[in-house]
C-alpha positions in Angstrom: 79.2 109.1 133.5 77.2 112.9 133.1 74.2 112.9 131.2 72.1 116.1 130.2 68.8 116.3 128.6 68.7 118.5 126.1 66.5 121.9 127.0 64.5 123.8 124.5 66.5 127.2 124.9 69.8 124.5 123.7 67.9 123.4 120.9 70.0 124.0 117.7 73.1 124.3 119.7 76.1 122.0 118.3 77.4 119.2 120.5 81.0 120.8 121.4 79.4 124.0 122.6 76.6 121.9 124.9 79.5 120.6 126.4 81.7 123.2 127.0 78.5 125.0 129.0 77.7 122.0 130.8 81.0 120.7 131.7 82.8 123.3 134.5 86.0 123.7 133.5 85.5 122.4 129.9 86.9 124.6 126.7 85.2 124.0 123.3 88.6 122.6 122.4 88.4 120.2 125.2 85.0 119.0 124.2 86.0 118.8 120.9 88.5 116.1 122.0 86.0 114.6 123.9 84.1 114.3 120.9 87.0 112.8 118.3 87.9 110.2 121.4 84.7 108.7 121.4 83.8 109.7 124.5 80.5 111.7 124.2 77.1 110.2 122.7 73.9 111.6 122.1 70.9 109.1 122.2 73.4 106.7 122.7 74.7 106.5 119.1 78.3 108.4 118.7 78.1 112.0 116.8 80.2 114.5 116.2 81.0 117.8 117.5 78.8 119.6 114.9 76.2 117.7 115.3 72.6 120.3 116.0 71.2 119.1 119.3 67.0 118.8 119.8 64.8 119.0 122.7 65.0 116.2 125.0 68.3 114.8 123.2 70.3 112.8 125.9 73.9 113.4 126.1 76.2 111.0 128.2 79.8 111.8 128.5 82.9 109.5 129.7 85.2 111.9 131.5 88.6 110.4 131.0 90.7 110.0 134.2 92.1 113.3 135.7 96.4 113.5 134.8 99.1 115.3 136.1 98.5 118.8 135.3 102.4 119.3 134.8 104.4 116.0 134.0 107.1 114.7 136.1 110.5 114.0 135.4 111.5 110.3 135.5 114.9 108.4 135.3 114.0 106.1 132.1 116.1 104.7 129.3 116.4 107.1 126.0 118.1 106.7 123.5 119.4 109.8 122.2 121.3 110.2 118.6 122.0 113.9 118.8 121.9 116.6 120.7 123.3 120.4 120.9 121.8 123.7 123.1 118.6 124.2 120.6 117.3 120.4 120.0 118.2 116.5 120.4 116.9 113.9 118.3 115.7 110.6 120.0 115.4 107.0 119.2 111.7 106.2 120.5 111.3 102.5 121.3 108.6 100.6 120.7 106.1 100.6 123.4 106.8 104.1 124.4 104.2 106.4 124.7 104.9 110.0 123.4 103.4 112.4 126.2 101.2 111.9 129.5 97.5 111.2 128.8 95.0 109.5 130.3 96.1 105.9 131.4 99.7 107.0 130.6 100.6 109.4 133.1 104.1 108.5 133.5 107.0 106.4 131.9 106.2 108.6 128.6 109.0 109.9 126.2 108.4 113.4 127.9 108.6 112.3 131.4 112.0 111.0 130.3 112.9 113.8 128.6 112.0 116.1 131.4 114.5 113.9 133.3 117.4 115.0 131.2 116.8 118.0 129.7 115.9 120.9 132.4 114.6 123.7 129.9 112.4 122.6 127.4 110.6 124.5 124.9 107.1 125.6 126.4 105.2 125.7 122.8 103.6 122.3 123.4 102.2 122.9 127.0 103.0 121.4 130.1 102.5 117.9 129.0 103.6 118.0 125.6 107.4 120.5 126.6 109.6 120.6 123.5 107.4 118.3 121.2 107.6 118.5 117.3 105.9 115.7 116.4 104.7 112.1 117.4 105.1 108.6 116.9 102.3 105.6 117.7 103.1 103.9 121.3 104.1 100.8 119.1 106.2 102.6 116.4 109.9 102.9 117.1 112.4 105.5 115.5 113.1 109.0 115.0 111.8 112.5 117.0 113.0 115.8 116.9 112.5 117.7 119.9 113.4 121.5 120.7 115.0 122.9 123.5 113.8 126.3 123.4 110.5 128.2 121.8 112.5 129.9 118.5 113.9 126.3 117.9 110.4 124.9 118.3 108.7 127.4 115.9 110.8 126.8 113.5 110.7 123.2 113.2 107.3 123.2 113.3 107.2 125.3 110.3 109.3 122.7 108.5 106.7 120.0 109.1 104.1 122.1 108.3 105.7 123.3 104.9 106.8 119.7 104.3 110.6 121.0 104.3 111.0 118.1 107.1 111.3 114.6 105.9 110.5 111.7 107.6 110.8 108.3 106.4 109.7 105.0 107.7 109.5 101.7 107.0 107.1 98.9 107.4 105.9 95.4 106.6 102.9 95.3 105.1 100.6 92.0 103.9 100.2 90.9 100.6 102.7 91.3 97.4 103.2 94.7 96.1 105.4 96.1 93.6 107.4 99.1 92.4 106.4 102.3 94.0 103.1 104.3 94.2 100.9 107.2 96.5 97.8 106.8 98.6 96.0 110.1 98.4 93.6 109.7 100.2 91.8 112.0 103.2 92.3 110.7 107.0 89.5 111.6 109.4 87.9 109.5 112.6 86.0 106.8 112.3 82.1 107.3 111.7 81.4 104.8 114.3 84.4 104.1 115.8 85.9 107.2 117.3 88.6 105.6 118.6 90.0 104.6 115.5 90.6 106.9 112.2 89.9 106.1 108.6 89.6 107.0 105.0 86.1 109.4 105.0 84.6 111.8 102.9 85.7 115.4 104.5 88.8 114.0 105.9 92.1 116.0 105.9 94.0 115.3 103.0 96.3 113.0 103.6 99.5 111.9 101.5 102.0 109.1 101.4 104.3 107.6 98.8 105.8 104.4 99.1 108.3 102.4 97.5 108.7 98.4 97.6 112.3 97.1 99.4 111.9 93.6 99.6 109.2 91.4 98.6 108.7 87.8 100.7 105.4 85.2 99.9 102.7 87.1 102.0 104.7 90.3 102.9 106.2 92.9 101.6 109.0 95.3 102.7 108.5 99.0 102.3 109.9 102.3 102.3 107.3 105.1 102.6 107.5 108.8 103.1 105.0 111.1 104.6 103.8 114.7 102.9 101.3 114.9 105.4 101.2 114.0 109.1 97.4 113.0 110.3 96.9 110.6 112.9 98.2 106.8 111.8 98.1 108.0 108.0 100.3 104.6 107.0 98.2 102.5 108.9 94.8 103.4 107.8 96.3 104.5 104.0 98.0 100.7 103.8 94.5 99.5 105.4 92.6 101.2 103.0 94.5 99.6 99.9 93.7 96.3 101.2 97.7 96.2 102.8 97.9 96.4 105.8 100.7 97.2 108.4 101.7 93.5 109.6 100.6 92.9 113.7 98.8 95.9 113.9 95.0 94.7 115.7 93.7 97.9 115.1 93.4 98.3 111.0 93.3 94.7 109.9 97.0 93.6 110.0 96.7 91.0 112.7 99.3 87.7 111.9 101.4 85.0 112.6 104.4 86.7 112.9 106.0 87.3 116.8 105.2 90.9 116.6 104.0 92.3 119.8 102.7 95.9 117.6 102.9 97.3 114.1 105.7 96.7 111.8 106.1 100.5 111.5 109.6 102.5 112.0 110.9 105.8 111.6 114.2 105.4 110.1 114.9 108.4 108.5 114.7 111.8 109.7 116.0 115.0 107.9 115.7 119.1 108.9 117.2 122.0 108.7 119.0 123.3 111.9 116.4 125.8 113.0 119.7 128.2 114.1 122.5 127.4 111.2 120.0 126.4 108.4 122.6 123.0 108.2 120.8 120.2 106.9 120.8 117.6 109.3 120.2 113.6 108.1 119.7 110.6 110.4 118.9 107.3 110.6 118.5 104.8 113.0 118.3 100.3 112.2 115.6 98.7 113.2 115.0 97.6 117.0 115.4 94.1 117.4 112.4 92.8 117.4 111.4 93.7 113.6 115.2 93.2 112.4 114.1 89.5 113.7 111.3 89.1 112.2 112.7 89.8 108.9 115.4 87.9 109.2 112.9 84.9 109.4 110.9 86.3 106.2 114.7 86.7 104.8 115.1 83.2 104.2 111.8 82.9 101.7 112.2 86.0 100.1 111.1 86.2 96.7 
């Protein structure tokens, strides 16, 4: 684990800068990551990437284990709903990572992808080829990924304009009723950088739900996203005290056999980045959670 001592000529300097001139090889956007993961602390208390540096500051950093620097195509299961020469749209299964990072190199939705689709859209970079937008490791459902750069600009516009809709659903604790919005901005952790939550100077963050089914402890929603940040239903149904059921991470641990969060992506709907059709899909829920409700089925309210 590196560790620098702050010199007078640094003095002043922010924390993702320091790094980038310390580590070899190290952008200010790879510090910055760095940063966000937790992964650099100064005096041994976590900080963040603005943070002014003094004199004789002491900065450790955890370098994360080195990964492919291109990722390899692997023969994996995948579930694919649709697909035509400028995208397909997958059914991610729970306990699937996304892309390669550190301690997932391989058996990741791209390395599967790579496995079946020869040419995919560059936009992403090598470890992220033809990828729109993500999903948690332990939520299932619905991706849109693009073949080809046009295709890839172009749905990334629609999730950026909000003209993408994506739909999920989830189990949450506690009784709730009718429909409502958590507005509410997502940013990481003050402490914990692992983890992200509500904070002051977040990004603002969206997400309007709607109750399905309501059981003794639980309740059955539908909820829909009008911002993407990092696990925006989790920490928004944390932060109004209803949390995501089986997820360890924002306070939805229970006795339920769930082996993750009760969170899928059912619903997905674009337009086709080349014929402006709109597309609509959506996918039941993987066997695990359709179980689990089942069980809550027979007390529902």
């Amino acid at each position: 684990m590196p560790c620098f001592e702050v010199g007078p000529r640094e003095a002043g300097r922010r924390l993702d800068l320091f790094l980038a001139a310390r580590l070899a090889g190290f952008s200010r956007s790879r510090a910055q990551h760095l940063v966000a993961g937790g992964r650099a602390t100064v005096n041994g208390s976590p900080a963040r990437s603005s943070m002014r540096l003094r004199p004789g500051d002491l900065v450790r950093v955890e370098l994360p284990p080195p990964v492919n620097s291109k990722a390899e195509p692997e023969d994996l299961p995948l579930e694919i709903v649709y697909e035509d020469d400028h995208l397909l749209v997958v059914n991610k299964p729970r306990g699937m990572v996304v892309h390669p990072a550190a301690g997932h190199s391989s058996g990741t939705l791209v390395n599967a992808l790579l496995y079946r689709v020869r040419d995919l859209s560059g936009i992403g970079g090598v470890l992220r080829p033809g990828i729109v937008h993500r999903l948690d490791r332990d939520t299932s459902g619905l991706l849109v990924v693009a073949k080809n750069d046009a295709a890839h600009g172009a749905l990334a516009a629609q999730l950026k304009d909000r003209r993408m809709t994506r739909e999920y659903l989830a189990l949450v604790r506690g009784r709730l009723e009718g429909e409502g919005t958590v507005e509410a901005p997502v940013g990481r952790h003050p402490v914990d950088r692992k983890r992200m939550a509500v904070v002051p100077g977040g990004k603002p963050a969206l997400t309007r739900f709607k109750v399905l089914a309501p059981y003794p402890d639980y309740t059955l929603l539908s909820l829909k996203l009008a911002t993407g940040r990092t696990h925006q239903i989790r920490v928004h149904m944390a932060h109004i005290g209803h949390p995501v059921a089986g997820d360890p991470v924002y306070g939805g641990r229970c006795g339920l056999p769930l082996s993750g969060q009760f969170l899928h992506a059912a619903r997905l709907a674009f337009d086709h980045p080349v014929t402006g059709e709109r597309m609509v899909f959506q996918v039941p829920l993987p066997p695990e959670l359709a179980s689990v409700l089942a069980t809550l089925g027979e007390a529902r309210v």
